[in-house]
DRENNUKE-480136 format. One record per residue (C-alpha): x, y, z. Coordinates in steps of 0.25 Angstrom, whole numbers, plus 5000, padded with zeros to 4 digits. Layout:
XYZ;...
***
This chain:
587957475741;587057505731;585457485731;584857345727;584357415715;585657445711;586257335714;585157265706;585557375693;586857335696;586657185695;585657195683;586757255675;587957175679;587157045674;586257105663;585956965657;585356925669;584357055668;584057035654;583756885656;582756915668;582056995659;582056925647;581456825659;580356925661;579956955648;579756805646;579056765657;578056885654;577856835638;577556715643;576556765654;575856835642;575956715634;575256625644;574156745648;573756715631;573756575631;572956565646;571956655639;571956575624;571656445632;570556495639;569856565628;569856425619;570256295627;570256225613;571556285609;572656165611;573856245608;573456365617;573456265628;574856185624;575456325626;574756395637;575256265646;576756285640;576756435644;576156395658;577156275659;578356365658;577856465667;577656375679;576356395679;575856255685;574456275690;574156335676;575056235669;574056135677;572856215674;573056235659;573456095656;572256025662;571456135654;572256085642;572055925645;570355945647;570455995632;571555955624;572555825626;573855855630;575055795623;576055695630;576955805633;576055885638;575555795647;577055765649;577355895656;576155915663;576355795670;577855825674;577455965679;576555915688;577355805692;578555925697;577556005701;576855905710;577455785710;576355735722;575255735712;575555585706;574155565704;573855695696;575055665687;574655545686;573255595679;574155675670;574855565663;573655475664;572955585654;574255615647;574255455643;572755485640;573055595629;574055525621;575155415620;576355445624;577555335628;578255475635;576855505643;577055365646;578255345651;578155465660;576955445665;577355285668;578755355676;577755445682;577255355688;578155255693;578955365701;577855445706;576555345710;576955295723;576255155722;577255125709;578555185716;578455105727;578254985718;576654945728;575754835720;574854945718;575955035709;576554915702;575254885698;574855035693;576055035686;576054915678;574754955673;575055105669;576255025663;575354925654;574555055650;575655125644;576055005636;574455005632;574555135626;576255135622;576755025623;576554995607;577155115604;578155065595;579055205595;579055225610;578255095618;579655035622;579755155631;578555105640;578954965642;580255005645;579655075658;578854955660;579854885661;580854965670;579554975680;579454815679;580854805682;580754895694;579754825702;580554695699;581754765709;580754795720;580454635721;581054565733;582254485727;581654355734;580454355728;580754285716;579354275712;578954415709;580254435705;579954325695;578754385692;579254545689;580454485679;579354405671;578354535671;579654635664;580054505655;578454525651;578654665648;579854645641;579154535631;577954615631;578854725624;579454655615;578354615608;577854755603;578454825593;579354955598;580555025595;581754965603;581154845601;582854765602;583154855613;581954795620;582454655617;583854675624;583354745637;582354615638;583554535637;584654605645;583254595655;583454455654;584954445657;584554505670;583554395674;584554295672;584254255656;585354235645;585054325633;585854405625;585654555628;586554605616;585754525606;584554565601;584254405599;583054325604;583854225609;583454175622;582054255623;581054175623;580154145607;578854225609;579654335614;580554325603;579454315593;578754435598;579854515598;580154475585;578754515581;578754655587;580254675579;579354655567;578454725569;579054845574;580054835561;578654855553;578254985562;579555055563;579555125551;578255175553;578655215566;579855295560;578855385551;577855425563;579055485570;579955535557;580155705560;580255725547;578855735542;577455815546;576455785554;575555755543;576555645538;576655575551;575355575553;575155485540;576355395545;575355375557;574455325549;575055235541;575855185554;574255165557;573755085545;574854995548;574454955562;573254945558;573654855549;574154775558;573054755566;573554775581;572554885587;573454925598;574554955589;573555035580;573155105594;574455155598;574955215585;573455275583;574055345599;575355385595;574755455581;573555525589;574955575597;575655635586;574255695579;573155705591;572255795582;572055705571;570655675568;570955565559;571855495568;570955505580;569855465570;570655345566;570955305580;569655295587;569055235572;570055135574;569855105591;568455075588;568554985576;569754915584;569854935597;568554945602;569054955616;567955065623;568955125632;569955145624;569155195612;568555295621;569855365627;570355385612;569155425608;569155535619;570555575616;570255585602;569155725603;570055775614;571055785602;570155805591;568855865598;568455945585;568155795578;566755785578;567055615574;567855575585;566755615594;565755545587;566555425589;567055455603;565555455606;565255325600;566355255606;565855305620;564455245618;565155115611;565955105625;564455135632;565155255639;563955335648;563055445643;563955535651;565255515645;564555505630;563855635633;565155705641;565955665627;564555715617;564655845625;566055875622;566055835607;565055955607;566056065614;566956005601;567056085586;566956035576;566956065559;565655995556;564356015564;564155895556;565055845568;564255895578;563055825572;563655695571;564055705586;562555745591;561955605581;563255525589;562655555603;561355535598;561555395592;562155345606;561155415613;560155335605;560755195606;560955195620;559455225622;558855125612;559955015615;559354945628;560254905639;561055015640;561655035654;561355185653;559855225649;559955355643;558555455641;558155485626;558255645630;559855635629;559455615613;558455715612;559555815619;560555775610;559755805598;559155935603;560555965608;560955935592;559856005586;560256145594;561656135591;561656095577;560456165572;561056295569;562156245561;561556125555;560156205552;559456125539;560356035537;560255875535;561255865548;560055945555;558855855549;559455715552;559755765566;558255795567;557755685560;558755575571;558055655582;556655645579;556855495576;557155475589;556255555597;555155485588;555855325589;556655335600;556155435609;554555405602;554255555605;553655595592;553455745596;554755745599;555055705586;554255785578;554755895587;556355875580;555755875567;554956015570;556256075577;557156055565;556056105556;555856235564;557356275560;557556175547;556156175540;556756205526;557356075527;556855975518;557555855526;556855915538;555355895535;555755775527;556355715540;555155745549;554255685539;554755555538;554755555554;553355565551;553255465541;553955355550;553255355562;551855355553;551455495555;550755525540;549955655543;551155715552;552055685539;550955765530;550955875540;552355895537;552255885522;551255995522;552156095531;553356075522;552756055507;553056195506;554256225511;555356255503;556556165506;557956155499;558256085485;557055995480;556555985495;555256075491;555055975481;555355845488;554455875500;553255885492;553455785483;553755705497;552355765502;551755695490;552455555490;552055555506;550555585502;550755485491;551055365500;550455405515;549355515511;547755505505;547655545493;546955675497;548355705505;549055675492;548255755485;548255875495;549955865495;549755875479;548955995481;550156055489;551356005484;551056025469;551156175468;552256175478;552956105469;552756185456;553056315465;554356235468;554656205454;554456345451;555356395460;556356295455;556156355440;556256495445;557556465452;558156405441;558056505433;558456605443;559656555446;559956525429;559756685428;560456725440;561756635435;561756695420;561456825425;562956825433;563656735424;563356805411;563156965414;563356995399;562156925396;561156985406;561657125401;561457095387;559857065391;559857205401;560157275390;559157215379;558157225391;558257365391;558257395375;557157305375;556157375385;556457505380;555857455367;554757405375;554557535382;554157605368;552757605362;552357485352;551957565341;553257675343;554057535343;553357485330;553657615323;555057625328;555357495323;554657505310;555457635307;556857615310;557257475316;558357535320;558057645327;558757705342;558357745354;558657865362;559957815366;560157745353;559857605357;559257535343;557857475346;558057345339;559357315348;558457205355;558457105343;559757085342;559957105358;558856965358;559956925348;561256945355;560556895366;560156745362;561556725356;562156765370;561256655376;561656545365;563056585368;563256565383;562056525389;561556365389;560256325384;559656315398;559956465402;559356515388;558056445391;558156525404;558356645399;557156635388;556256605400;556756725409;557256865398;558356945403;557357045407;556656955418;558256895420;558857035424;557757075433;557356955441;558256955451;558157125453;557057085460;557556975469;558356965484;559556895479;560756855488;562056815481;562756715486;564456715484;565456615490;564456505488;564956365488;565256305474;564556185477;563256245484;562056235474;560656305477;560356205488;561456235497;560956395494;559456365497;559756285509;560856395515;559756495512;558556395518;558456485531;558456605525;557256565515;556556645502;557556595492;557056595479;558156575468;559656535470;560656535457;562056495460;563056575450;563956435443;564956455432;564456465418;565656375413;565656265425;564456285429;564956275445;564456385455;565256505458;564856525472;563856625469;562356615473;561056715470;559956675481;558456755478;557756755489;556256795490;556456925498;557357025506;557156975518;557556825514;558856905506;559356975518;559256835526;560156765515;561156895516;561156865531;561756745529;562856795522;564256725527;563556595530;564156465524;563656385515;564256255512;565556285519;565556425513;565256575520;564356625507;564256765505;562856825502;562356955498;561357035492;561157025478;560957155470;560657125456;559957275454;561457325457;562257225448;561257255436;561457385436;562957385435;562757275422;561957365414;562857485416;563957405410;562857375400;562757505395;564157525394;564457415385;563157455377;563457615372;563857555359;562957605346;562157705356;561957825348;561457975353;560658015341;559258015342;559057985325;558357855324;559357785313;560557835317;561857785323;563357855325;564457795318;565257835328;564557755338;564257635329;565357515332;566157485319;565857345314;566757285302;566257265288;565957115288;564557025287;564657005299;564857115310;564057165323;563557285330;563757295345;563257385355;561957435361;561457455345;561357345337;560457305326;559557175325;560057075315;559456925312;559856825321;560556755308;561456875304;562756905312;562657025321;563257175314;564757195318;564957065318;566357005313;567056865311;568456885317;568956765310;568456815296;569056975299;570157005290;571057135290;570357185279;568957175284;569457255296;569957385289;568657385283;567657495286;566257465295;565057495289;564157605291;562757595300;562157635287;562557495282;562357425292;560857445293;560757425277;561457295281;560357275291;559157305282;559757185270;559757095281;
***
């Protein structure tokens, strides 16, 4: 005989398949260990991830793992609600794997029922526990009781189901019918008593509109033949049954007839989610219509099933309970199940806490569901604020309301708001949100709380971060003002008079000062606030010109680039002319009119470079910009902002304006000009920005905030270096300027090589750096009428510079 391992050897290769397939087996089995090791670990790093959870507990489910199956689903349930399947299985896998524990099961299905309606969940958990609660299996008072009332429950929440409710009453029944063989055949009595309670139930169901409704009809009667009545069981006749039931059968019939093509389209296969979802609601509209609340509940139940992360719907349906319902209890659990679907909005906890305090739920449990709304994310902190306002508002009316059963201490407010103020400060930082949180916090210290420090002390915190708010010290002053406080309220004027504050806030705080001094002050305080306010306001008002005409440079400076290098280069022709002396100028002029420099430039080359320039304004620029640009020069244009710390500003909003600039840039401070770049032809903003600031140190704190948002958008902001881009424009200048230069040193004369050859006409034009001054009322030389241009004037010759300058001279 051979040895085991060869025998073994032997074996593996008479039956290869056998070998592969156990391998085939390991390598599964080790995937799926490797699978589970990266869900175990994607669950514990964020809890918040639903589908991570649905497929760890699959992986561990078919690897047998109960104690982590166990484990890993109660994690899922404390966080997330499980589906009816779910809860389907966990309940069957704890029922094989100890079937001993009925009253853990129990739970299970309790919390499945909970979660979401299911007639399936139901039915199993009914089953359940008819077969497995002892007290219902041996048919004791006590189980029949329990039973019939878990019964009545599921018809509460099923039995209106009009695609699947029969499904309940038919176990009803059956169980009905059941305890009637346990009763002694001689007691007539009970028996009596038990045949009436199933002909109840069978009455009770034929009056509510589901699917089956005839197949209802002949198992009632065929129930009938059996207790000794005459009724035909093969008609679906109401002969023999008695008028009211009759009549409210006939009634659910027709009303089912009205529902049953609705009912067709919520369950069609054959169209998306987004479609069935809008057959919900129009199923929902016509219940509504119909006015039977309970109805309205139940759809609302089975909708929420198909879509449990619908914010609307969830919305819809608690809006709809409270109008309606109004039953506390009720209200409350859907609430509850409503964030546990959809945690992340901020409205249905708002509601979910008012609901609490209008079922005058404890402190504690309002508190407990507060503190979790918190752990929640949400899109808006607006939400968060709305949140912090709700627990206040409760807090405040149950302390001013007397006879209240619970007396609550006016620090759980002042806890509330300082807990606001520290979480929402740094993301609400001068902001109105920020100001009317302040401004409900002082005005209950100071009414209902009658702590006026305390109140004063609100107003100073929020100013010691938001002091550039306008809304701010406006606030605190009318605090001041209501409770009669005239010298505090001066006291405030004075310290922030001065200040700047964004859009007309500089203005309106003085001219606020004045009014207050007007109607509460002496005149000597009136005439002291004059003394004040008055050059504050003409330094404002400069500042406003300055700006304006900063920002109308600025724009045409980037929007018309041929303009601002025609001005650079008659700048510089016009100070070298400045640069000689007055008599050499005189003489010069007297002599020869026309005479070049040493790099041929003609002196007189800035009359008619004044010229070309005010036709270039009367062309493209609007009457309100050449008024500008009288009151400024080109010189004093170009170098103005050399001189300056400019950040430009790109991927701006196209609706921010210079507000939503000044008040991004309020923490930073030393703003002194803002010019937003617009289209010349819409006149809308092109998303770019110029911000001066006062010095270095304020620029480099504006580049520092580069990559912050503004008004929904990450703007990027860099150093401006106008010294750079200057440079480059006048190179391109002189290249597009050599034209007419000439290397001789002669006074009087220029190449003909060099000059440009302009046609023999009236009218004709000399381009280039040299050109020579003509009256404003004669056509420029070298210019030519393109409509008027035949052949024949083109083939003629151009004149000479001889007689161009005798033409000059006759004019």
């Amino acid at each position: 005989m051979g040895s085991p391992e060869n025998e073994a050897l032997i074996s593996a290769a008479q039956n290869p398949s056998s070998s592969d397939s156990d391998s085939d087996s390991d390598v599964g089995e080790a995937e799926e260990l490797l699978r589970l090791q990266t869900l175990e670990s994607e669950v514990s790093s964020d809890p918040s991830k639903y589908d991570a959870h649905v497929e760890y507990i699959k992986c561990l489910r078919k690897l047998g793992e109960i104690e982590k199956l166990r484990e890993a689903r109660e994690a899922m349930s404390a966080l997330h609600p499980l589906t009816p399947l779910m809860w389907q299985e966990w309940a069957r896998d704890e029922l094989t794997a100890r079937p001993e524990a009925f009253l853990e099961i129990e739970k299970l299905y309790e919390k499945g029922v909970f979660d979401y309606l299911s007639v399936p969940l139901w039915c199993d958990y009914l089953n359940f526990v008819q077969e497995h609660d002892p007290a219902v299996r041996e048919c004791s008072s006590e189980g029949i009781l329990k039973a019939r009332n878990l019964f009545e429950r599921a018809l509460t929440a099923a039995g209106l189901h009009v695609a699947e409710g029969s499904k309940i009453w038919e176990v009803y029944r059956e169980f009905e019918q059941a305890i009637l063989l346990t009763i002694d055949e001689n007691d007539n009595e009970a028996k009596e008593k038990q045949v009436q309670r199933i002909r109840n139930i069978f009455h009770r169901q034929l009056s509510v509109p589901l699917a089956n409704m005839r197949s209802t009809l002949l198992a009632f009667k065929a129930w009938e033949v059996e207790q000794g009545n005459v009724l035909d069981v093969n008609s679906s006749s109401m002969d023999g049954i008695s008028s009211h039931v009759a009549s409210a059968y006939e009634k659910a019939m027709d009303m089912y007839d009205a529902r049953a093509h609705l009912e067709e389209q919520i369950v069609r296969q054959d169209i998306s989610d987004s479609e069935r979802h809008q057959q919900f609601l129009n199923y929902l509209n016509f219940e509504q219509s119909s006015g039977d609340p309970a109805r309205v509940q139940i759809l609302y139940e089975r909708a929420i099933t198909e879509f449990p992360v619908s914010r609307d719907l969830w919305l819809d349906y608690t809006q709809y309970l409270d109008k309606t319902l109004k039953v506390a209890n009720v209200v409350r659990d859907v609430y509850s199940r409503a964030v546990k679907n959809c945690p992340w909005v901020g409205e249905l906890w708002v509601q979910y806490l008012l609901s609490l305090e209008r079922a005058r739920a404890s402190e504690r449990e309002i508190s407990t569901v507060f503190d979790k709304s918190l752990q929640c994310t949400f899109s808006r902190f607006g939400e968060y604020l709305n949140l912090f306002l709700t627990r206040v508002d409760g807090l405040r009316r149950r302390i001013s309301l007397p006879g209240q059963e619970e007396v609550l201490e006016y620090a759980l407010i002042r806890d509330a708001f300082q807990y606001a103020s520290d979480y929402l400060s740094p993301h609400l930082k001068c902001t109105d949100d920020l100001v009317r949180l302040h401004a409900y916090w002082a005005r209950l210290e100071l009414n209902l709380n009658k702590d006026l420090v305390a109140a004063r002390g609100v107003w100073e915190s929020l100013l010691k971060n938001s002091g550039s708010m306008f809304g701010a010290w406006q606030g605190y002053i009318a605090m001041e003002l209501e409770a009669g406080h005239i010298n505090e309220a001066r006291s405030i004027y004075k310290r922030c008079y001065s200040k700047r504050f964004a859009g007309t806030g500089s203005e309106d705080i003085c001219h606020s000062w004045l009014r207050f001094e007007r109607e509460f002050g002496t005149l000597e305080d009136l005439e002291h606030a004059v003394r004040k306010v008055t050059p504050r306001l003409a330094e404002l008002q400069l500042f406003k010109l300055q700006e304006s005409k900063s920002t109308a440079a600025s724009t045409d400076q980037i929007e018309n680039p041929h303009k601002k290098n025609a001005r650079e280069k008659r700048k510089s022709t016009s100070s070298r002319t400045d640069e000689q002396p007055p008599a050499k100028r005189q003489k010069d002029t007297a002599q020869n009119p026309k005479k070049v420099d040493g790099k041929g430039r003609i002196e007189l080359e800035n009359v008619v470079a004044s010229n070309e320039e005010q036709e270039l304004k009367a062309k493209d620029d609007k009457p309100d910009d050449m008024n500008k640009r009288q009151m400024k020069g080109p010189s004093h244009e170009k170098n103005k902002y050399l001189d300056q710390c400019t950040a430009f500003i790109s991927n701006l909003d196209l609706e921010a304006n210079y507000e939503h600039l000044r008040d991004f840039f309020s923490d930073v401070g030393g703003v002194t000009a803002i010019r937003i770049l617009k289209d010349k032809f819409t006149g809308k903003s092109r998303g770019l920005a110029y911000v001066d600031f006062s010095d270095d140190a304020h620029l480099a704190a504006a580049v520092a905030k580069n990559k912050k948002m503004l008004r929904g958008k990450r703007l990027s902001i860099a150093r401006s270096d106008p010294k750079q881009k200057g440079k480059g424009a006048g190179h391109s200048n002189d290249q597009t300027g050599t034209v007419g230069e000439s290397d001789s040193k002669e006074s009087g004369q220029i190449s003909s090589s060099k000059a440009p050859q302009a046609r023999r006409d009236d009218n004709f034009q000399l381009k280039g750096r040299n050109t020579f001054a003509v009256p404003r009322n004669v056509r420029p030389l070298g210019w030519i009428d393109k409509k008027k241009k035949t052949e024949e004037e083109t083939d003629e010759m151009p004149k000479s510079n001889d007689e161009f300058r005798k033409m000059l001279l006759k004019s």
